[in-house]
Biopython code that builds the backbone (N, CA, C, O; Angstrom):
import numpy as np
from Bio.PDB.StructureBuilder import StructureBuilder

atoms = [
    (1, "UNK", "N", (98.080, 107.882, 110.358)),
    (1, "UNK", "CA", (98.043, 107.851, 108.918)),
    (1, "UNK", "C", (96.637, 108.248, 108.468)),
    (1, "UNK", "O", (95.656, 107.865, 109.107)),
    (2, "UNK", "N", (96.513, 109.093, 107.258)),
    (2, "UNK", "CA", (95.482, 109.545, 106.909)),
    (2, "UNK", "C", (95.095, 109.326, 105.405)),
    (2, "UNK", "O", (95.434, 110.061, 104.477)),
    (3, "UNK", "N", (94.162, 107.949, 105.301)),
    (3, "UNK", "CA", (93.539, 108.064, 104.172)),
    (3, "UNK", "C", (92.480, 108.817, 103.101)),
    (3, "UNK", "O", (91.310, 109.082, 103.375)),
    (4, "UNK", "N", (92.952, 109.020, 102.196)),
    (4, "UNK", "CA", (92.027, 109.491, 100.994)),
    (4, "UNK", "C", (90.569, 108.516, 100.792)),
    (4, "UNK", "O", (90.276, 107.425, 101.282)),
    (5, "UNK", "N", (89.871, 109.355, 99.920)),
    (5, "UNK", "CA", (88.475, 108.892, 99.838)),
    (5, "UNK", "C", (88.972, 107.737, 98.807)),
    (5, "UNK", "O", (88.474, 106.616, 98.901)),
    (6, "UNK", "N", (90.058, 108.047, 97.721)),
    (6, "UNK", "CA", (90.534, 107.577, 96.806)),
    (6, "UNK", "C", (91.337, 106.221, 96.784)),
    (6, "UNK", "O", (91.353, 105.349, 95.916)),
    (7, "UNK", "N", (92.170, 106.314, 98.302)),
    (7, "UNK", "CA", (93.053, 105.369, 99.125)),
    (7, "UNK", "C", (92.428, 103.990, 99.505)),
    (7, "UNK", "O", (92.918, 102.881, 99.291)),
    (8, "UNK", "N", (90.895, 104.377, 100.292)),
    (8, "UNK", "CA", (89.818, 103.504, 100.336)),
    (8, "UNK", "C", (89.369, 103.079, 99.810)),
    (8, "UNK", "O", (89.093, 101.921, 100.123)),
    (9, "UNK", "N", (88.965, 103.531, 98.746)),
    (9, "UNK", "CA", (88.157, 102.731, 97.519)),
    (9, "UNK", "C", (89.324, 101.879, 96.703)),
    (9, "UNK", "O", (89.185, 100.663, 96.571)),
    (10, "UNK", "N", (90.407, 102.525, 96.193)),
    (10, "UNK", "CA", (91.284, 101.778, 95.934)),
    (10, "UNK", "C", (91.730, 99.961, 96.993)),
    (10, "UNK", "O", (91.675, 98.743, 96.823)),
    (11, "UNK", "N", (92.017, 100.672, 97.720)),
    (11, "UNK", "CA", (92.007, 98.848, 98.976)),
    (11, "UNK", "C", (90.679, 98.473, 99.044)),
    (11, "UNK", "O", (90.416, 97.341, 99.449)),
    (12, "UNK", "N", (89.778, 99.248, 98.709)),
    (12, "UNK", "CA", (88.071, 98.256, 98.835)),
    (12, "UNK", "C", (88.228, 96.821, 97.521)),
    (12, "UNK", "O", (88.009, 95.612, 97.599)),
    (13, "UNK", "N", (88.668, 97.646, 96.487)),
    (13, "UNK", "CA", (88.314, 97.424, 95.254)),
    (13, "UNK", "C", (89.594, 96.185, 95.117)),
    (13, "UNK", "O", (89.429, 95.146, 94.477)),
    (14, "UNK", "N", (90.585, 96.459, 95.688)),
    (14, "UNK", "CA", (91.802, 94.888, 95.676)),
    (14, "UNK", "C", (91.640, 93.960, 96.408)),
    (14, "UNK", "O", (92.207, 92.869, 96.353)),
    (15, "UNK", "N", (90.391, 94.529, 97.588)),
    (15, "UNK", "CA", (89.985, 93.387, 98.617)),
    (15, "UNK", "C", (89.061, 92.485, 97.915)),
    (15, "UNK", "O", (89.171, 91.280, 97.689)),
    (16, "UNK", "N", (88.192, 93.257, 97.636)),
    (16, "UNK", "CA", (86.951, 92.742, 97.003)),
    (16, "UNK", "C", (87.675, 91.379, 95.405)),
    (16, "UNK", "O", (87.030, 90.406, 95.014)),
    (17, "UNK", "N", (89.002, 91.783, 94.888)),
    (17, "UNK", "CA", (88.920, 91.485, 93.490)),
    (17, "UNK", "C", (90.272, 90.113, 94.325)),
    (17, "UNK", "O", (90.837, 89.308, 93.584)),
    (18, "UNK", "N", (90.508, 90.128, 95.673)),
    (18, "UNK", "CA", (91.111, 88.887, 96.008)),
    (18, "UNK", "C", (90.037, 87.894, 96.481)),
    (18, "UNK", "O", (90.117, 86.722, 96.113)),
    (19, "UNK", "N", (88.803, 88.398, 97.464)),
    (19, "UNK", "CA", (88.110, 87.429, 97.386)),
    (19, "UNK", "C", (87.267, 86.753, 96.570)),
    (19, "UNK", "O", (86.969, 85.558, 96.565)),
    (20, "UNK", "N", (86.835, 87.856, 95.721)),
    (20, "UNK", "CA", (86.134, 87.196, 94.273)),
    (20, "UNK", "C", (87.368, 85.573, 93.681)),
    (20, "UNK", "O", (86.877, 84.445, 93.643)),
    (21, "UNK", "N", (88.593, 85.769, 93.371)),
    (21, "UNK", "CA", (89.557, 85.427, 92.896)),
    (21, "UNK", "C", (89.306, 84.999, 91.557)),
    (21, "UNK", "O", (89.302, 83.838, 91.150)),
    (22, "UNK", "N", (89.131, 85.878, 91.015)),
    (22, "UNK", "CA", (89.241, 85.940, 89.592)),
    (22, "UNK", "C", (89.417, 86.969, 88.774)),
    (22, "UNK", "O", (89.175, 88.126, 89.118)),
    (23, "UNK", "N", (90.074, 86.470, 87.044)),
    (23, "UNK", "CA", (90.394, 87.326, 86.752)),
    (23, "UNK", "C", (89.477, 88.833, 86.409)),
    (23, "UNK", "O", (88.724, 88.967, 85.445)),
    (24, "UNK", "N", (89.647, 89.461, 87.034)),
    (24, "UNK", "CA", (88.434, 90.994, 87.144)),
    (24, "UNK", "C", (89.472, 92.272, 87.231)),
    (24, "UNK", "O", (90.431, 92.509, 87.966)),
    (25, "UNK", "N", (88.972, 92.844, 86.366)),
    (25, "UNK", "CA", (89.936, 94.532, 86.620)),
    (25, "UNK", "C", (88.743, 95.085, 87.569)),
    (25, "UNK", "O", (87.560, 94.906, 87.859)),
    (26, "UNK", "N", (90.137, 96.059, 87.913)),
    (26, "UNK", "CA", (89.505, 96.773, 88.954)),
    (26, "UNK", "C", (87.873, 97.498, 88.620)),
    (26, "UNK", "O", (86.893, 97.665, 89.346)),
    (27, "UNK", "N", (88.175, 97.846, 87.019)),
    (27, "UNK", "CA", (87.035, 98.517, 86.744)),
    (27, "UNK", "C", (85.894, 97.554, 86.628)),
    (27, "UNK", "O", (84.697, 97.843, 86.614)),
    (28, "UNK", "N", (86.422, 96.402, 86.549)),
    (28, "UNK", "CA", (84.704, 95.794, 86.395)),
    (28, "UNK", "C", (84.348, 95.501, 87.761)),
    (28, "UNK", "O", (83.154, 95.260, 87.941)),
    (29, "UNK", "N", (85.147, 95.464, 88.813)),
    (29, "UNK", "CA", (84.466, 95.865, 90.198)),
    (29, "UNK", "C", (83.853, 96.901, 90.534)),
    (29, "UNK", "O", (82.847, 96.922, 91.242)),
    (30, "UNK", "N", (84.526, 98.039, 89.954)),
    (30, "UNK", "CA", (83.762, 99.188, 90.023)),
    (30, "UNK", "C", (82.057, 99.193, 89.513)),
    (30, "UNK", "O", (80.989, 99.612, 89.958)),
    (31, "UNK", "N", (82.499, 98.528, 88.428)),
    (31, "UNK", "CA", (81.164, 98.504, 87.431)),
    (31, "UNK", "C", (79.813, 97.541, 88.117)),
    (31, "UNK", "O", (78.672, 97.858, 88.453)),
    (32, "UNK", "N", (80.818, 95.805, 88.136)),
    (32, "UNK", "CA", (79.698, 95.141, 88.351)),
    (32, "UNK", "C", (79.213, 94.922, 90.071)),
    (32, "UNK", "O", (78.136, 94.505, 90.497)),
    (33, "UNK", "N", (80.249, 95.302, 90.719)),
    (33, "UNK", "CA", (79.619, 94.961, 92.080)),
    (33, "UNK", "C", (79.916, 96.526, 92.822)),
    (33, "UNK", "O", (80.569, 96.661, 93.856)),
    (34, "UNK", "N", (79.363, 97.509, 92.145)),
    (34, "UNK", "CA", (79.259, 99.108, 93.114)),
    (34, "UNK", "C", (79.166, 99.327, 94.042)),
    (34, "UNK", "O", (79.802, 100.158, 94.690)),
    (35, "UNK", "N", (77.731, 98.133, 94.612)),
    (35, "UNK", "CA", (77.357, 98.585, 95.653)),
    (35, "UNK", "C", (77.297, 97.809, 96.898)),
    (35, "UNK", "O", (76.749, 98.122, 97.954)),
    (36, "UNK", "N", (78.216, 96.310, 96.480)),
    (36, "UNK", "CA", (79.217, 95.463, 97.528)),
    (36, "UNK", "C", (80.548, 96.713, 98.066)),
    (36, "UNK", "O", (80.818, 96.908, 99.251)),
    (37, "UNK", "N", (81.306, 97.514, 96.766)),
    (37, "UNK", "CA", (82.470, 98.291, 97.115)),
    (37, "UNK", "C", (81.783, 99.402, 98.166)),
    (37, "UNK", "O", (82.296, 99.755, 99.228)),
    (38, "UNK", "N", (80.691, 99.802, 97.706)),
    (38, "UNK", "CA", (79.616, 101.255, 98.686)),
    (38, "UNK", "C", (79.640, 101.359, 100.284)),
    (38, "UNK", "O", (79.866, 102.248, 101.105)),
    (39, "UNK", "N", (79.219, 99.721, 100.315)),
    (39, "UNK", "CA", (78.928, 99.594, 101.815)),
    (39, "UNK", "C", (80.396, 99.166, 102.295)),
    (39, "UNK", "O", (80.764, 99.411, 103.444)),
    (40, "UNK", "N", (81.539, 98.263, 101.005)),
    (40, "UNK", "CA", (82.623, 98.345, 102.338)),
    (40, "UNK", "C", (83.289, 99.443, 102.514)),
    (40, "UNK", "O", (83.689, 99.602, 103.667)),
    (41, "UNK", "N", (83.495, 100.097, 101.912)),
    (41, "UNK", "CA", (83.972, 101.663, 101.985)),
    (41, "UNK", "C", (83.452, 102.539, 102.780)),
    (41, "UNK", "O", (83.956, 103.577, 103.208)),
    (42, "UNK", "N", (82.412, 102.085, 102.969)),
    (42, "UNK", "CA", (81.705, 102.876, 104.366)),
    (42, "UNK", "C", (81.737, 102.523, 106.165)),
    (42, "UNK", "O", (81.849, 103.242, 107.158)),
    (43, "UNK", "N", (81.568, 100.967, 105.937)),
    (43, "UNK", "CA", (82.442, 100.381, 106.921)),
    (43, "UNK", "C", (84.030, 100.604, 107.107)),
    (43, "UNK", "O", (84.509, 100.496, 108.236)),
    (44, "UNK", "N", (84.606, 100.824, 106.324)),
    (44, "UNK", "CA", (86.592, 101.078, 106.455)),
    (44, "UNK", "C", (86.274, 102.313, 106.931)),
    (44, "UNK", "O", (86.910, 102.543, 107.959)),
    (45, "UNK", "N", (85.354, 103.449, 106.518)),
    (45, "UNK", "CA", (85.542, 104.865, 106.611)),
    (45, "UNK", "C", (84.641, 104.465, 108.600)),
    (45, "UNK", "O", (85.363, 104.656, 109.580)),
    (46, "UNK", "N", (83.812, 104.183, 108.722)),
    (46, "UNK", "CA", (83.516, 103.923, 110.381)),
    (46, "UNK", "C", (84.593, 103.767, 110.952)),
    (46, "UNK", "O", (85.193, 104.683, 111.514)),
    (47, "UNK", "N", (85.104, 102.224, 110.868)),
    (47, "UNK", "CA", (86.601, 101.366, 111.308)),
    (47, "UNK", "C", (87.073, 102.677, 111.507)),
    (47, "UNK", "O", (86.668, 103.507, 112.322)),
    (48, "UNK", "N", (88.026, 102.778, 110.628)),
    (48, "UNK", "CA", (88.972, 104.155, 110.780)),
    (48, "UNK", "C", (88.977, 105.293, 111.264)),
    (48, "UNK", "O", (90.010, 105.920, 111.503)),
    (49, "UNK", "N", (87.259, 105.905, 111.569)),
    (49, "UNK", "CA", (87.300, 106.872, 112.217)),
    (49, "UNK", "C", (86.586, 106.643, 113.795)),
    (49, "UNK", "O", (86.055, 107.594, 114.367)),
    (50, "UNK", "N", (86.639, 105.385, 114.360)),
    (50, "UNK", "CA", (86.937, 104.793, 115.474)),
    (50, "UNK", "C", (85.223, 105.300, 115.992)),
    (50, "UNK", "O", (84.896, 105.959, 116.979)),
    (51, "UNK", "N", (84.451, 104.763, 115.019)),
    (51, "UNK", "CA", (83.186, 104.860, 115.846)),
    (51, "UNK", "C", (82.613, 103.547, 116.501)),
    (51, "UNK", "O", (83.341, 102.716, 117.045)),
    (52, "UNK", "N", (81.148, 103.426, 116.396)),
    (52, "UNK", "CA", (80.856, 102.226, 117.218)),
    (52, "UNK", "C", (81.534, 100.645, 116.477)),
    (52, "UNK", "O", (81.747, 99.740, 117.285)),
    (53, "UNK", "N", (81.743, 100.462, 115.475)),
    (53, "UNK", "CA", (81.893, 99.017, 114.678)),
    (53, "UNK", "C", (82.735, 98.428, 115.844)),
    (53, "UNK", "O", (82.413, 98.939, 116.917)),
    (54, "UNK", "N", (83.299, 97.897, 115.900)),
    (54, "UNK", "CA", (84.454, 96.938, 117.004)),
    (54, "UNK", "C", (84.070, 97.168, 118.068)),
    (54, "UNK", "O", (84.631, 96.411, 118.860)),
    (55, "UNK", "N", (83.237, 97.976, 118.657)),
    (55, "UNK", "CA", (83.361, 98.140, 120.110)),
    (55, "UNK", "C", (82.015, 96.900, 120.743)),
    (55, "UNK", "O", (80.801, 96.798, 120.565)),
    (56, "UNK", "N", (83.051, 96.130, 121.527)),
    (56, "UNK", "CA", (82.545, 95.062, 122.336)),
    (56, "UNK", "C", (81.575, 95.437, 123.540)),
    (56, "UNK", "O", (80.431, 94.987, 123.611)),
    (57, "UNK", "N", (82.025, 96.137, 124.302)),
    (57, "UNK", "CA", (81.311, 97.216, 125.608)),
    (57, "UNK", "C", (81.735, 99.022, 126.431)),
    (57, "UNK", "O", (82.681, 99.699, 126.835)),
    (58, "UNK", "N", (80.725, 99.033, 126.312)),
    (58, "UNK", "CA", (81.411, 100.684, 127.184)),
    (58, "UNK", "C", (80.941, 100.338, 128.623)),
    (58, "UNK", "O", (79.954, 99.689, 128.968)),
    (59, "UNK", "N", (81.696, 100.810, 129.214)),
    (59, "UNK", "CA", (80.658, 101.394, 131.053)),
    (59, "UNK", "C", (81.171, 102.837, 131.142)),
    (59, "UNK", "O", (82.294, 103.330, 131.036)),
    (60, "UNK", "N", (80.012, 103.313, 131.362)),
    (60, "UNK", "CA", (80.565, 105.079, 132.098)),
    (60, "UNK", "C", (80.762, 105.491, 132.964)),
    (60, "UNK", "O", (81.217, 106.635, 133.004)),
    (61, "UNK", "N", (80.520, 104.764, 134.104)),
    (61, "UNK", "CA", (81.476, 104.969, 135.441)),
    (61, "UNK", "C", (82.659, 104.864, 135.236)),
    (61, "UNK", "O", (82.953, 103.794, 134.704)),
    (62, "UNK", "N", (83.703, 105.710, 135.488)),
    (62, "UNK", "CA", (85.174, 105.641, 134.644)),
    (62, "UNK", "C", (85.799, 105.113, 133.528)),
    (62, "UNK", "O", (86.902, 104.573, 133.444)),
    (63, "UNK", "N", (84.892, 105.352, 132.610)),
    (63, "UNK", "CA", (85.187, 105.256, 131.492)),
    (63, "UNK", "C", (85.659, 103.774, 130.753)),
    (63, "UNK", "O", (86.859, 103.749, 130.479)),
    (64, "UNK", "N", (85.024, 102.762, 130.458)),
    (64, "UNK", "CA", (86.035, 101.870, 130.049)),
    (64, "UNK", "C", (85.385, 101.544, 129.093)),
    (64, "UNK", "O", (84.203, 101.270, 129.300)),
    (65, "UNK", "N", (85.912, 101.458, 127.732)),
    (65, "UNK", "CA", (85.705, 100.702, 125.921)),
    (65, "UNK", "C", (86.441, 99.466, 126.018)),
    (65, "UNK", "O", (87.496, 99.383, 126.646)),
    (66, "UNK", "N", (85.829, 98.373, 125.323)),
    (66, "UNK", "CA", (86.383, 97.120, 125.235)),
    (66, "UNK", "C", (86.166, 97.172, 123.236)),
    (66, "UNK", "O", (85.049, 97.339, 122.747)),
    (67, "UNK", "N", (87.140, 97.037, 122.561)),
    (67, "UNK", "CA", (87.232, 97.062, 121.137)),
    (67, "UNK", "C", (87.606, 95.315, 121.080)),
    (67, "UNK", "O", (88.470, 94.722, 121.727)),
    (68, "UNK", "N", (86.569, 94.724, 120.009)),
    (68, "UNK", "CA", (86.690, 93.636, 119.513)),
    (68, "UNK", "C", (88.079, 93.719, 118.553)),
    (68, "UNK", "O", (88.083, 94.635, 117.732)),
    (69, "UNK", "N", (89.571, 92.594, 118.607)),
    (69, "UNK", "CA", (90.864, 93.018, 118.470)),
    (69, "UNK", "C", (90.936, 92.536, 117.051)),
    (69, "UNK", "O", (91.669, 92.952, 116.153)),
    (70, "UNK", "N", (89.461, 90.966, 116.995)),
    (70, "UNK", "CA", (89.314, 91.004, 115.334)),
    (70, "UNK", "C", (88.823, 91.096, 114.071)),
    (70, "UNK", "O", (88.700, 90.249, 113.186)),
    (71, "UNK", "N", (88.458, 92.708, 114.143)),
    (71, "UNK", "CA", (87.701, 93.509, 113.171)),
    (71, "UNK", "C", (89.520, 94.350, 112.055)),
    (71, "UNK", "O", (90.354, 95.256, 112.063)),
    (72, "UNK", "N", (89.162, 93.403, 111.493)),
    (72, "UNK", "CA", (90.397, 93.966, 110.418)),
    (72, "UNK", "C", (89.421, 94.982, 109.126)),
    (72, "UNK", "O", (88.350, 94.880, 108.528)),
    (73, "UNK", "N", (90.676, 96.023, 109.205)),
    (73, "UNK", "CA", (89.762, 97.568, 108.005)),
    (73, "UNK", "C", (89.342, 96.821, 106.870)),
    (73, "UNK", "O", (88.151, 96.783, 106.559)),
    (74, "UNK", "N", (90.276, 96.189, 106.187)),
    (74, "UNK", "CA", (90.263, 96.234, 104.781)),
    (74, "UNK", "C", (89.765, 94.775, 104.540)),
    (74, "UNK", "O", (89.575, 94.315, 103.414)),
    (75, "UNK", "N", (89.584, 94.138, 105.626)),
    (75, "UNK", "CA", (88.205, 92.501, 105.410)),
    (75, "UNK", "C", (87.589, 92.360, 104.354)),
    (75, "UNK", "O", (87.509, 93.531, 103.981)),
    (76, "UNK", "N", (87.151, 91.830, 103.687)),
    (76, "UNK", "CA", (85.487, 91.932, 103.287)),
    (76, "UNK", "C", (84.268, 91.055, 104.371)),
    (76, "UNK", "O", (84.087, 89.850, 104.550)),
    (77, "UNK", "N", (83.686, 92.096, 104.865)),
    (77, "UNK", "CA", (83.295, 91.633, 105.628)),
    (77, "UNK", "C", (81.839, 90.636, 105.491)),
    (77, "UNK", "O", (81.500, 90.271, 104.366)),
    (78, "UNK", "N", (81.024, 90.234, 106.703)),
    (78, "UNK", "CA", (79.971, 89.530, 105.787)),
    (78, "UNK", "C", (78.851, 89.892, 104.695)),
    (78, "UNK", "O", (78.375, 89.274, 103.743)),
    (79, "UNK", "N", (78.572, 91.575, 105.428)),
    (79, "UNK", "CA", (77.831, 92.046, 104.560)),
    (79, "UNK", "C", (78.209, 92.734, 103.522)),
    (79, "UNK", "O", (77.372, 93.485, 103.020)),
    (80, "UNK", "N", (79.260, 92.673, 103.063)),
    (80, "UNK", "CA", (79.859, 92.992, 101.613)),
    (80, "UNK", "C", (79.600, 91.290, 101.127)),
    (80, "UNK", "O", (78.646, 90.967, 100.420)),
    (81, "UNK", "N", (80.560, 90.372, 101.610)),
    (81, "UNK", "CA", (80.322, 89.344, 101.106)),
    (81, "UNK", "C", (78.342, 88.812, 100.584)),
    (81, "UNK", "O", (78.119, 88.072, 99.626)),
    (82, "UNK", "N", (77.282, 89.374, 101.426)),
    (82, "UNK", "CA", (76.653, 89.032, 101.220)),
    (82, "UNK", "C", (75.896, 89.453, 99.442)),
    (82, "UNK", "O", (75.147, 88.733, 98.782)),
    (83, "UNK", "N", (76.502, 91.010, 99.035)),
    (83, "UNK", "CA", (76.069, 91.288, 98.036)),
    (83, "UNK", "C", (77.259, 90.757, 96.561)),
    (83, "UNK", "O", (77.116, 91.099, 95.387)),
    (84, "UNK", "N", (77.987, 90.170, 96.932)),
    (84, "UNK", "CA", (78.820, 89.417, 95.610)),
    (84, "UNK", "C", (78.690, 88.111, 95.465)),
    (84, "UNK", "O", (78.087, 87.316, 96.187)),
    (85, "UNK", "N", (79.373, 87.906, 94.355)),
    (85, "UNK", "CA", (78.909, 86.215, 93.848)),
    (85, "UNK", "C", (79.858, 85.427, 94.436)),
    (85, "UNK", "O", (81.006, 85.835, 94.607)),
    (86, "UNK", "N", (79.520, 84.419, 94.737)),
    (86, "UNK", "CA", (80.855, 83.205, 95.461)),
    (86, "UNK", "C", (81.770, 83.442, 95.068)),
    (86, "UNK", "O", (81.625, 83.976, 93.969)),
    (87, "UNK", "N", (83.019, 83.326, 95.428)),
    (87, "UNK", "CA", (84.543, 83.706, 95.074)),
    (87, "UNK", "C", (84.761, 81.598, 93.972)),
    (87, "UNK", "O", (84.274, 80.468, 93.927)),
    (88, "UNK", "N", (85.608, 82.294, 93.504)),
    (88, "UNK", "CA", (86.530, 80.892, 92.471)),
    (88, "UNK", "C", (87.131, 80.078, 93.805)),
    (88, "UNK", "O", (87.632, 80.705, 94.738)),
    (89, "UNK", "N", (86.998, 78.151, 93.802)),
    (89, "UNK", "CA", (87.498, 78.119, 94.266)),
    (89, "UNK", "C", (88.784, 77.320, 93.363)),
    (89, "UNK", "O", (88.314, 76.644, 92.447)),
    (90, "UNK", "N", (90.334, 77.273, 93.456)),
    (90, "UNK", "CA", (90.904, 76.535, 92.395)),
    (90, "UNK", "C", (91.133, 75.198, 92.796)),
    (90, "UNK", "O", (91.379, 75.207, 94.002)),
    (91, "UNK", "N", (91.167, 73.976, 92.300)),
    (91, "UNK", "CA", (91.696, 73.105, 92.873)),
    (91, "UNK", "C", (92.415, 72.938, 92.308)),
    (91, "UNK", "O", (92.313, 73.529, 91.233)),
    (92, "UNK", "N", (93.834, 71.967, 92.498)),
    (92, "UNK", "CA", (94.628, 71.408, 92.033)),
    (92, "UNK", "C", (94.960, 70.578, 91.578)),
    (92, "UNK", "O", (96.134, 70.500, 91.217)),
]
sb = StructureBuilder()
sb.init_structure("model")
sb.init_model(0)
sb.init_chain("A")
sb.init_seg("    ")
for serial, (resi, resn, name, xyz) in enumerate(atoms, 1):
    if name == "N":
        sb.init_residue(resn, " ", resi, " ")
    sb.init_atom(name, np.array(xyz, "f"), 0.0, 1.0, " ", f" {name:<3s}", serial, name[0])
structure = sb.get_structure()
C-alpha cells in the first residue's frame, strides 16, 4: 500500500487530535501544534519506508535485521508527544 504525502498528514493530524482528546479541528492542529504534526510525519514517512527507526540489530555476516515488533506508524510517539500540551484526562 502506498501512501500520499496528504494520507500522512491526514492520520498524523487524527492521531495527534485523539491524544490531545479534545475538542480541536483538524485545522487548529494544523495551526497550533505544526511542528509536533512535522516531526511525526517524518517519522511515519522513515517507518514506512523501512529505514533505520525499528531496527533492533543488524550483523553482516549473512545478513540478519532484528526489527523492534512494537514501533506502531501512526503512534504518537515520545518525541511528538514531547512538543504538545498534556492530553484531557476525563473522569467520570
Amino acid at each position: 500500500m502506498e501512501f500520499t504525502y496528504k494520507d500522512i498528514e491526514e492520520a498524523c493530524v487524527q492521531a495527534i487530535r485523539v491524544y490531545l482528546n479534545r475538542n480541536i479541528s483538524e485545522e487548529e492542529v494544523r495551526e497550533k501544534h505544526r511542528i509536533a504534526l512535522l516531526v511525526m510525519m517524518e517519522e511515519v514517512e522513515e517507518i514506512l519506508s523501512n529505514k533505520k527507526i525499528g531496527i533492533l540489530s543488524i550483523t553482516q555476516g549473512s545478513q540478519s535485521i532484528t526489527f523492534d515488533n512494537s514501533i506502531q506508524v501512526f503512534e504518537v510517539s515520545n518525541n511528538v508527544k514531547a512538543l504538545l500540551p498534556k492530553p484531557n484526562i476525563n473522569l467520570i
